[in-house]
Every structure is written in C-alpha cells, then in structure tokens.
Backbone as a printed PyTorch tensor [residue, N CA C, xyz], in Angstrom:
tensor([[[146.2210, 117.8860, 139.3770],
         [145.2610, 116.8560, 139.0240],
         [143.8490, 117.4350, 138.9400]],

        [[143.6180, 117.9940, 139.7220],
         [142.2280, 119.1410, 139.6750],
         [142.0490, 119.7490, 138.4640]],

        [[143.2960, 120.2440, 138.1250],
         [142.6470, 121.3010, 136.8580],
         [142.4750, 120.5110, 135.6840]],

        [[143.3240, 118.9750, 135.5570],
         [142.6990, 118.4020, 134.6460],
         [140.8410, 117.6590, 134.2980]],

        [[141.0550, 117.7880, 135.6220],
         [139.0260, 117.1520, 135.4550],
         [138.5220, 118.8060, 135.4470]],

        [[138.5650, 119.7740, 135.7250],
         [138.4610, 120.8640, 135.3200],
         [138.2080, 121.2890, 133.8720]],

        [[139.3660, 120.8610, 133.4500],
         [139.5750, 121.6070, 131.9760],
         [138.6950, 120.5330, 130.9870]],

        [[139.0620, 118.6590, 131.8530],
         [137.8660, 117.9940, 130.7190],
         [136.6270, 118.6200, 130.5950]],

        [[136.1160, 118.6330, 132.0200],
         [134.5840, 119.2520, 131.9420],
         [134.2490, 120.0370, 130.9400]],

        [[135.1120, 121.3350, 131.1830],
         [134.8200, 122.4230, 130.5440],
         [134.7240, 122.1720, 129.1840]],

        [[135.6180, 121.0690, 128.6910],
         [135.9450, 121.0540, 127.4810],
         [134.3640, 120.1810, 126.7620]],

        [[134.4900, 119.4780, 127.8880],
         [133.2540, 118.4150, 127.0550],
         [131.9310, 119.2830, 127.0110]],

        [[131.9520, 120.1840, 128.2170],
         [130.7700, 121.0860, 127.5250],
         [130.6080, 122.3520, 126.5460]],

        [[131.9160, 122.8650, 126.4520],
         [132.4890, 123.2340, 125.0860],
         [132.0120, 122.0880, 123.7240]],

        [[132.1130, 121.5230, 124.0880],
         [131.8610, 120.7360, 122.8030],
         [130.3420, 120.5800, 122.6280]],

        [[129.5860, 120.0090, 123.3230],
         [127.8340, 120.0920, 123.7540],
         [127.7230, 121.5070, 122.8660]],

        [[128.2730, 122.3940, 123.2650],
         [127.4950, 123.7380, 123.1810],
         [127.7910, 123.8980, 121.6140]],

        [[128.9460, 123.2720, 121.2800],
         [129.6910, 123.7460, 119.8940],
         [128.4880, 122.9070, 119.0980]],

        [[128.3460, 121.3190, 119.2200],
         [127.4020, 120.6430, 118.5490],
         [126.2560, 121.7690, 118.6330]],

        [[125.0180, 121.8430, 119.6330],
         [123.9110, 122.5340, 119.6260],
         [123.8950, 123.9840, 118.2450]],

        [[125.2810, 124.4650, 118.6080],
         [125.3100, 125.8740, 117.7180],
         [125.6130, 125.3230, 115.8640]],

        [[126.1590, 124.1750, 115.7210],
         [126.2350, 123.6080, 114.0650],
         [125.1470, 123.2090, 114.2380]],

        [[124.6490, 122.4480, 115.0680],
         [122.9660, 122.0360, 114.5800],
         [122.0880, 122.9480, 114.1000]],

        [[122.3580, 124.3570, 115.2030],
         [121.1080, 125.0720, 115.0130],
         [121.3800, 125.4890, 113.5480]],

        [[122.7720, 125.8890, 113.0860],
         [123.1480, 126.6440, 111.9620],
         [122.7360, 125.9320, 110.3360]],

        [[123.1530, 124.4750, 110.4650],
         [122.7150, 123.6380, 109.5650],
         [120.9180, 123.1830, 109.3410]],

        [[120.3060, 123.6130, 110.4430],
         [118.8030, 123.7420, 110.2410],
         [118.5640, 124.7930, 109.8640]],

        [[119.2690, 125.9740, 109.8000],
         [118.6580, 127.1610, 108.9440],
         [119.3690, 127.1100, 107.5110]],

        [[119.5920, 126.2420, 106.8880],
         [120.3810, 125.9860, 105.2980],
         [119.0620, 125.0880, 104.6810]],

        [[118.2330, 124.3780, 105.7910],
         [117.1700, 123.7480, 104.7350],
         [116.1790, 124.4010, 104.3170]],

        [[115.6700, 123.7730, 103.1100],
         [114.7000, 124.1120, 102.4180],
         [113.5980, 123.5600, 102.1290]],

        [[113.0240, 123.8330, 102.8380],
         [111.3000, 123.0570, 103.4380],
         [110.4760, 123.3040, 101.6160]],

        [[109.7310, 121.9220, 101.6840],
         [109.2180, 122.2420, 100.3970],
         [107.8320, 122.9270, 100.4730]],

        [[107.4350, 123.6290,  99.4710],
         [106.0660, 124.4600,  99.5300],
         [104.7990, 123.5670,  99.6340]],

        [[103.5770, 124.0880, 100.5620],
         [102.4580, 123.2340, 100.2790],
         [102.0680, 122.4250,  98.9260]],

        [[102.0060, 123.0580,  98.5330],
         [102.1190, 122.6330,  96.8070],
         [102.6520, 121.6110,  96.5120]],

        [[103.8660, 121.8250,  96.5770],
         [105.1340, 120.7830,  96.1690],
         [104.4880, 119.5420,  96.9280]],

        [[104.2270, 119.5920,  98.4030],
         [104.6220, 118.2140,  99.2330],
         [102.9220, 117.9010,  98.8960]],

        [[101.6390, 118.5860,  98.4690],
         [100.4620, 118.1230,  97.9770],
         [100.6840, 117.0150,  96.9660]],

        [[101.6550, 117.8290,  95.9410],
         [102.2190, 116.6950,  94.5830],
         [102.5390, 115.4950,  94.7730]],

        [[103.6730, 115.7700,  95.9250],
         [104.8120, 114.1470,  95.9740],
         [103.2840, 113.2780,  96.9160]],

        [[102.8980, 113.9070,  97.5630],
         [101.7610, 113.1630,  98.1110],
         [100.8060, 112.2020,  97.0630]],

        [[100.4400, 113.1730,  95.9920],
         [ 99.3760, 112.0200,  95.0640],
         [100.5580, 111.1100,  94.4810]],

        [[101.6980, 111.4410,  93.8860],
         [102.6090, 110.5430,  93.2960],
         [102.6450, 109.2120,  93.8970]],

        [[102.8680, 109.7190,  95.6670],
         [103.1180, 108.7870,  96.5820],
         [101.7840, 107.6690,  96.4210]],

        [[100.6660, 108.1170,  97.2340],
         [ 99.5270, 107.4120,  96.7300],
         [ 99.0410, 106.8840,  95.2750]],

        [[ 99.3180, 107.5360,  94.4940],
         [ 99.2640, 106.9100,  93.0210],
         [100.1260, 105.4750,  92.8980]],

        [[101.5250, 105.4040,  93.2150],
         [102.2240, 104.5350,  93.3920],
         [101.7980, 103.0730,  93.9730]],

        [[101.6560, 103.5650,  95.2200],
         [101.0070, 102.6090,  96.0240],
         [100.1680, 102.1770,  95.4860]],

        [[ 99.0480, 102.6490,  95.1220],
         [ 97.7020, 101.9250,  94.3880],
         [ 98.1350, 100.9580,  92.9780]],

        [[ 98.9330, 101.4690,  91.9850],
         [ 99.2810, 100.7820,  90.9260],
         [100.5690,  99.1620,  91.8140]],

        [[101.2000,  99.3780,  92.1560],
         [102.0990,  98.5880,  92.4990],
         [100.8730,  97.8150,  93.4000]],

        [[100.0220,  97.8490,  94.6660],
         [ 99.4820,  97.5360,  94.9230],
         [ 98.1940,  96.6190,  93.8280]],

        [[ 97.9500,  96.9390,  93.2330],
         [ 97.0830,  96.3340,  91.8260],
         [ 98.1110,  95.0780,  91.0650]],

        [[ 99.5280,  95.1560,  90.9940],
         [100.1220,  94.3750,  90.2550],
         [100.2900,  93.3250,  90.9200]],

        [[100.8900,  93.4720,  92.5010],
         [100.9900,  92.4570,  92.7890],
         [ 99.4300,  91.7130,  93.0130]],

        [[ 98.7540,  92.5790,  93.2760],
         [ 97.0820,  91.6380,  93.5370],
         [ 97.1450,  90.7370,  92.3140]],

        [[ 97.2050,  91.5870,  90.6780],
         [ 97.1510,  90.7220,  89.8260],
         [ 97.9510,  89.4050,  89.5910]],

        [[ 99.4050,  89.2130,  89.8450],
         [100.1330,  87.8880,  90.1530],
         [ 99.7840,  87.5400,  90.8990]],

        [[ 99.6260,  87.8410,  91.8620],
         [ 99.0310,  87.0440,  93.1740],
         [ 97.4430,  85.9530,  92.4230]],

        [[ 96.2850,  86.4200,  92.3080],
         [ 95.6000,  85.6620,  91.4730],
         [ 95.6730,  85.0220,  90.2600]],

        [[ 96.8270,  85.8730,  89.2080],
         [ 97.2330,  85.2070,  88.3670],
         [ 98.2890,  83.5010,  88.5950]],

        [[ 99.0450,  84.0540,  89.9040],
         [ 99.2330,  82.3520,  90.4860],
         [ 98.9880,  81.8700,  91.3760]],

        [[ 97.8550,  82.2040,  91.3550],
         [ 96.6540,  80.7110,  92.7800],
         [ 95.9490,  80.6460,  91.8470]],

        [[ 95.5790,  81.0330,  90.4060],
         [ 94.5740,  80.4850,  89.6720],
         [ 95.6220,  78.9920,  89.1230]],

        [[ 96.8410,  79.7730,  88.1610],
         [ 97.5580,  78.9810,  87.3150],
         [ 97.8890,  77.6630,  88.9390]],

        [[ 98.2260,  77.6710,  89.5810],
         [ 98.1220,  76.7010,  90.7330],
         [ 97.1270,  75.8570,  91.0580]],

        [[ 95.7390,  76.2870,  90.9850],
         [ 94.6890,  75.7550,  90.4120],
         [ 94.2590,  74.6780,  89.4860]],

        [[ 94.9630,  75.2300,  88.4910],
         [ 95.1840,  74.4420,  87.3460],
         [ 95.9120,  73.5700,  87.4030]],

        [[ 97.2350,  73.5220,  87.7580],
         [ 98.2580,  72.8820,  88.0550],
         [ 97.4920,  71.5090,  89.3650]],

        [[ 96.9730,  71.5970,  90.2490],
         [ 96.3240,  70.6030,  91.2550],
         [ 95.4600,  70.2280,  90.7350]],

        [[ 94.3460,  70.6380,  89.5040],
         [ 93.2240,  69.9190,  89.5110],
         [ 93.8100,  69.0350,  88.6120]],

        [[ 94.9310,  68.6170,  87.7720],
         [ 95.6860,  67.3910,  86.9080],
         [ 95.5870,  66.2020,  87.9570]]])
C-alpha cells in the first residue's frame, strides 16, 4: 500500500516537471514581433478606434437630433 502513494507522488510530480519542460520548449517556437511591426499594428489599432469611435458619435447625434424632430410634432 505504501509504494502505491509512493509511486502516485512520484508520478504526479513527473508530470509537473514534464508540463514545466513542454512549456518551456513551446515558448522557444514563438515569434515575438519586431519593434517596427508592433509600432504599425499600434497606429492601425489607434486609427481604428478613432474612426469607429467618430461613427458611432455620428449616429449617436444623428439620432437624438432625428428624435428631436420626432418630439417636437
């Protein structure tokens, strides 16, 4: 009965150690993007935001005006 809580242990930290060593291995397969690159997706990013940000502003006043209109009848 001993050597079975024995051998779980061992095993479950066999496994701990096995995870840690695919982790570490699968973090050296990525490919980090260059300053450059992540400068780019950055203005894209902000560019985005600002236009989508502008459209909805524009419906947004385009219907509390037309609403406007609609209450002063």
């Amino acid at each position: 009965m001993a050597e079975k809580v024995s051998d779980k242990k061992t095993n479950v930290f066999s496994r701990i150690g096995k995870f840690f060593r695919d982790t570490k291995s699968e973090i050296k397969k990525i490919v980090w993007p260059t300053p450059k690159a992540t400068t780019k997706n950055l203005g894209i990013v902000l560019a985005m935001i600002v236009i989508i940000g502008l459209i909805v502003y524009g419906l947004d006043s385009g219907l509390y005006a037309l609403l406007g209109l609609i209450m002063a009848m």
